[in-house]
C-alpha positions in Angstrom: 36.8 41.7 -49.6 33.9 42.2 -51.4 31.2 39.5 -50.8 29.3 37.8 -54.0 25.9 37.2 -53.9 24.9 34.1 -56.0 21.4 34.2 -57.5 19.2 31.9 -56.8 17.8 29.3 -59.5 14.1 30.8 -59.0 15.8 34.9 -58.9 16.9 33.8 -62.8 14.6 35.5 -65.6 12.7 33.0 -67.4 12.3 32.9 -70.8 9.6 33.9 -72.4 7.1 31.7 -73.4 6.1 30.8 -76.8 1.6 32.0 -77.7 0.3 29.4 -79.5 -2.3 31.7 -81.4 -5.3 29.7 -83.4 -5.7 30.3 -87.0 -9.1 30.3 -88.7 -8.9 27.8 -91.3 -11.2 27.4 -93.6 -12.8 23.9 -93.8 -14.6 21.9 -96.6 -17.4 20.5 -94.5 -20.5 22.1 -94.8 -21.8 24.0 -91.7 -25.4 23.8 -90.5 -26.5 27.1 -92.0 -25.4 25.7 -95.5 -27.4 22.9 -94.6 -30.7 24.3 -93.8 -30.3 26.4 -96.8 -30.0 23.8 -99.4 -33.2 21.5 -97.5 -35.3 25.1 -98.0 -34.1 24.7 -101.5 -35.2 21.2 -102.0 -38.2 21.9 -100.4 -39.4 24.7 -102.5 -38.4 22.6 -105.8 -40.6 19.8 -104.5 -43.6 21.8 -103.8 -44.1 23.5 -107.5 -42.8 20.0 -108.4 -46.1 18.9 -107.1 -48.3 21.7 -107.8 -47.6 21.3 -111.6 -48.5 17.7 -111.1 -51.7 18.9 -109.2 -52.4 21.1 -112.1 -51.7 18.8 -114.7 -53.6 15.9 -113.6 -56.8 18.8 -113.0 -56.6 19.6 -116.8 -57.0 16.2 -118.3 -60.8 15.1 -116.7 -60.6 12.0 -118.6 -57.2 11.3 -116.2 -53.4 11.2 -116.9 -50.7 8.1 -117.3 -47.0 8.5 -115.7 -45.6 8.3 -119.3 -47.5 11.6 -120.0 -47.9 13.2 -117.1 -43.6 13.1 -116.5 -43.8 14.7 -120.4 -45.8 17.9 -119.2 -44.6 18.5 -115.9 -41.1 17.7 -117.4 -40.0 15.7 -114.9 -38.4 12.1 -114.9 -40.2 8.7 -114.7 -38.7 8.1 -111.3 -39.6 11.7 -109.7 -42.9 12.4 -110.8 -43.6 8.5 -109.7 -42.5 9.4 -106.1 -44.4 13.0 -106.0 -47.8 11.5 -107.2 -47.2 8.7 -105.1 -46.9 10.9 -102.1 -50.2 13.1 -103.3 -51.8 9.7 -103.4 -50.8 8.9 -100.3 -52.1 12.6 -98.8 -55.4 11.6 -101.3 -55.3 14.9 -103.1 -54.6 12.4 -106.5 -56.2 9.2 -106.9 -54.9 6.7 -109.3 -57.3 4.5 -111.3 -56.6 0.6 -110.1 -57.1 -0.7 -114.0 -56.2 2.0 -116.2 -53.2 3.6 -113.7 -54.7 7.1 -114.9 -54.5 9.6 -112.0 -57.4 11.9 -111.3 -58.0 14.6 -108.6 -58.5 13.3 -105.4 -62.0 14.7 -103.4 -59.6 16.8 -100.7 -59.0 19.1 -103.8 -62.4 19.4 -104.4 -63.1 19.8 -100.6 -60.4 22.8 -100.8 -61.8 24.1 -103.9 -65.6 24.3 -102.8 -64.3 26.0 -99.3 -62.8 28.9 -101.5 -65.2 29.0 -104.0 -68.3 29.7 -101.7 -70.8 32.0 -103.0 -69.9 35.1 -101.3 -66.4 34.6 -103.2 -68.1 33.9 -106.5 -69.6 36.9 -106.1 -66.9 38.8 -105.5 -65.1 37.7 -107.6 -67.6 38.0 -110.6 -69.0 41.7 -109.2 -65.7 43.6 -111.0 -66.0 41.7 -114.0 -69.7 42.5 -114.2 -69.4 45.8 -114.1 -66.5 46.5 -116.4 -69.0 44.0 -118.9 -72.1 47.1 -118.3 -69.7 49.8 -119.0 -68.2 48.4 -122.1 -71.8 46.6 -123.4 -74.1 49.7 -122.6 -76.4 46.7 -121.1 -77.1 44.6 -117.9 -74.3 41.5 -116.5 -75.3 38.6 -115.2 -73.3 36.2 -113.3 -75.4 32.5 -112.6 -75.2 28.7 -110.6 -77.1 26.1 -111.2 -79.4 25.7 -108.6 -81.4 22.0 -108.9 -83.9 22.0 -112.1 -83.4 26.2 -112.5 -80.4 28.9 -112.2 -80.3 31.5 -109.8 -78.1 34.6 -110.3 -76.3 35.6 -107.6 -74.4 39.0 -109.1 -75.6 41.7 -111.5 -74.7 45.0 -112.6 -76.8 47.9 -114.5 -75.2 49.4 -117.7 -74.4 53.1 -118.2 -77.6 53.6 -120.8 -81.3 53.8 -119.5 -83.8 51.0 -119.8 -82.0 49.0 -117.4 -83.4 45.8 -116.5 -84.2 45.4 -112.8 -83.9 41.5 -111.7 -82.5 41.4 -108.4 -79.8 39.2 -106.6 -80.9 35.9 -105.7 -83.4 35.4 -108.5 -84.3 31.9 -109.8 -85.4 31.5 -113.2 -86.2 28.1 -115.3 -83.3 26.8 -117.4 -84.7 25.7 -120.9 -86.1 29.2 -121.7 -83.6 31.3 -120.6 -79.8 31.8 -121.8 -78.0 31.6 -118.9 -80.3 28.7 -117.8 -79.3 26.9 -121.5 -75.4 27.6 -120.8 -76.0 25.4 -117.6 -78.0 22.6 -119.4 -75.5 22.4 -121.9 -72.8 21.7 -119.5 -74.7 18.4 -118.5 -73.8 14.8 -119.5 -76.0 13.3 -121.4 -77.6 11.1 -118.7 -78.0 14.2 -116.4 -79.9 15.7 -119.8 -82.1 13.3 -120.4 -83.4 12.6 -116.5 -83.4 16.6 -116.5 -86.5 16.3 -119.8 -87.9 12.9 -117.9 -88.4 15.2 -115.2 -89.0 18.5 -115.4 -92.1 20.3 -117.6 -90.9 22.8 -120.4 -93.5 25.5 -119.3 -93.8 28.5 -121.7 -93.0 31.9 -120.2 -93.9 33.6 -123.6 -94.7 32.3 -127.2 -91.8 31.7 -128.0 -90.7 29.7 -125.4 -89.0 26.3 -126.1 -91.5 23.6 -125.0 -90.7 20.6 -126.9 -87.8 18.4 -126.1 -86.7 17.6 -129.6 -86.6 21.3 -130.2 -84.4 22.0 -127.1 -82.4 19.1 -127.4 -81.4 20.7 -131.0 -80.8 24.2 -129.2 -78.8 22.6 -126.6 -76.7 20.6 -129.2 -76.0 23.8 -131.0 -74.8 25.8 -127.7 -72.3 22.6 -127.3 -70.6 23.8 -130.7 -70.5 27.3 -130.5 -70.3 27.9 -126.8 -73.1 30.7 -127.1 -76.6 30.9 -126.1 -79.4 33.1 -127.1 -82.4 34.2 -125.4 -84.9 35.7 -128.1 -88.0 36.8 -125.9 -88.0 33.7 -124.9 -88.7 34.3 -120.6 -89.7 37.7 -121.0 -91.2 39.0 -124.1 -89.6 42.1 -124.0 -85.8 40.9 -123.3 -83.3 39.4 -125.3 -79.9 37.6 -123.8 -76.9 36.2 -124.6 -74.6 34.3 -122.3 -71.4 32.1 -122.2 -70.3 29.5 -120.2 -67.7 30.1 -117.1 -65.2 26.9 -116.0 -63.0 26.4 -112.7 -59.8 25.0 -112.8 -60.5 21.7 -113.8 -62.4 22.7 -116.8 -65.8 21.9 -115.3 -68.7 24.8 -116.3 -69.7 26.3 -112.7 -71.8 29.2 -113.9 -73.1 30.9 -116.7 -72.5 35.0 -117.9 -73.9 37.2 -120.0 -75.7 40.4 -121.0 -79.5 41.1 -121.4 -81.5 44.5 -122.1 -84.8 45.1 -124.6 -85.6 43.5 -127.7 -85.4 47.6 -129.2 -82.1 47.9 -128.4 -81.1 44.7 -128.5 -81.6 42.9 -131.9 -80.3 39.4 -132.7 -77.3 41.5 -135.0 -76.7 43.1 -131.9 -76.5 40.4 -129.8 -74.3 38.3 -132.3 -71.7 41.4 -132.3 -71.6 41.6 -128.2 -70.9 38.0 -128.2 -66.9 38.4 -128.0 -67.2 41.1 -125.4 -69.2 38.8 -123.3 -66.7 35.7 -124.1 -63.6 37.9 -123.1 -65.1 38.5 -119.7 -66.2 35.3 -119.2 -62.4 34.0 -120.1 -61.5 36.4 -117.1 -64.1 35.6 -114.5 -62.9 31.8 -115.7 -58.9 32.6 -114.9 -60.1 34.1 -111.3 -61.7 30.6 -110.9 -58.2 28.7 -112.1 -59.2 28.0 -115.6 -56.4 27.9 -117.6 -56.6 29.8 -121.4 -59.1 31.1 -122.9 -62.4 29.2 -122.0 -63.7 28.0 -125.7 -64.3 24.5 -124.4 -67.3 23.2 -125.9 -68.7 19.8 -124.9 
């Protein structure tokens, strides 16, 4: 007889076993990239949130309420609140304790002084200088105040001869010459007067201002028009005109203009370069973050 062979439980073949295989589902929450995404976002939006706030409150010297500042900027009460808070807080806005006006705060100014140093004024004023020469046939002159006088610290010669030869870094009085009247114009009226108290209108030429009353009249007049003349006035043989430049809070900070002899240059002449020495002064003016054209006149 044939003998059976029983298989043992653990010889039996098992069944086979069910994968459980994970699916990729795809979830509502947001993940951390999503996350860090949208706070960039926010960030951005809040920083030229506050740099319009910056620049608006820089344009209105005589300071800005909430009511209209949130109007410009066009922003809510709630949010530009908060953002000028915080620029309080950081002291690059101040807020007035009666009126609530805010004002730029002196870090701002600290910033703006740092970037605005002379070798920058310089080079920034140097192209528009010499695109001024090539279009005026004439001298530019870029100039600072500099105490009681101005001092020019960049100048370009024009394409046609006769050029004048002032150098860099020449100081010359204020109430007899154009650029010099640009920069007494731009004073407050206190500043004016202590300016006369103190300082002796000496005559370069004839026809040099020497009388207070008479310069007080000239100066009033460059106020309105934004322009002043130089007829002979420091030099006998020159004649000037010049414009005032601003920064971006509407301050003057220099004066430009054009010079060149009194033959070449008569008072007609003069009066018809005016715009071309306005229209490169409204330039020079933007690369110091004036905004617009720079007609202010005080």
């Amino acid at each position: 007889m044939k003998s059976r062979t029983k298989l043992k439980t653990s010889d039996k073949q098992a069944p086979p076993r069910k994968v459980s295989i994970a699916k990729l589902v795809p979830t509502s929450e947001p993940n951390i990239d999503d996350e860090a995404e949208e706070r960039a976002r926010g960030g951005v939006q809040s920083l030229g949130r506050a740099f319009s706030i910056i620049e608006e409150v820089a344009r209105h010297r005589e300071g800005i309420g909430l009511a209209d500042l949130s109007k410009l900027v066009g922003l809510h009460n709630s949010t530009t609140f908060h953002l000028a808070k915080t620029l309080v807080s950081l002291g690059y806005l101040r807020q007035e304790r009666d009126s609530k006006r805010y004002r730029v705060g002196r870090p701002l100014f600290a910033l703006a002084a740092s970037a605005l140093d002379e070798i920058e004024m310089v080079n920034l004023a140097t192209p528009v200088l010499e695109d001024l020469s090539r279009e005026s046939g004439e001298s530019g002159h870029f100039a600072v105040r500099m105490g009681d006088a101005v001092v020019v610290i960049a100048r370009t010669s024009g394409p046609g001869a006769f050029q004048l030869t002032d150098r860099v870094g020449v100081v010359r009085p204020a109430h007899c010459t154009a650029l010099g009247k640009i920069m007494l114009a731009s004073l407050r009226p206190d500043q004016l007067k202590r300016f006369l108290e103190r300082v002796e209108l000496k005559p370069s030429t004839k026809k040099s201002i020497t009388d207070p009353a008479v310069l007080l009249r000239d100066i009033a007049e460059i106020r309105r028009s934004a322009i002043a003349f130089d007829d002979g006035e420091f030099n006998a043989e020159v004649r000037c005109v010049a414009v005032p430049v601003y920064n971006f809070t509407g301050e003057v900070i220099g004066a430009l203009g054009i010079s060149g002899p009194i033959w070449r240059l008569s008072i007609q002449a003069l009066q018809s370069r005016a715009k071309i020495v306005q229209t490169a002064a409204d330039r020079l003016s933007g690369g110091f973050g004036a905004k617009g054209p720079a007609s202010h006149s005080r």
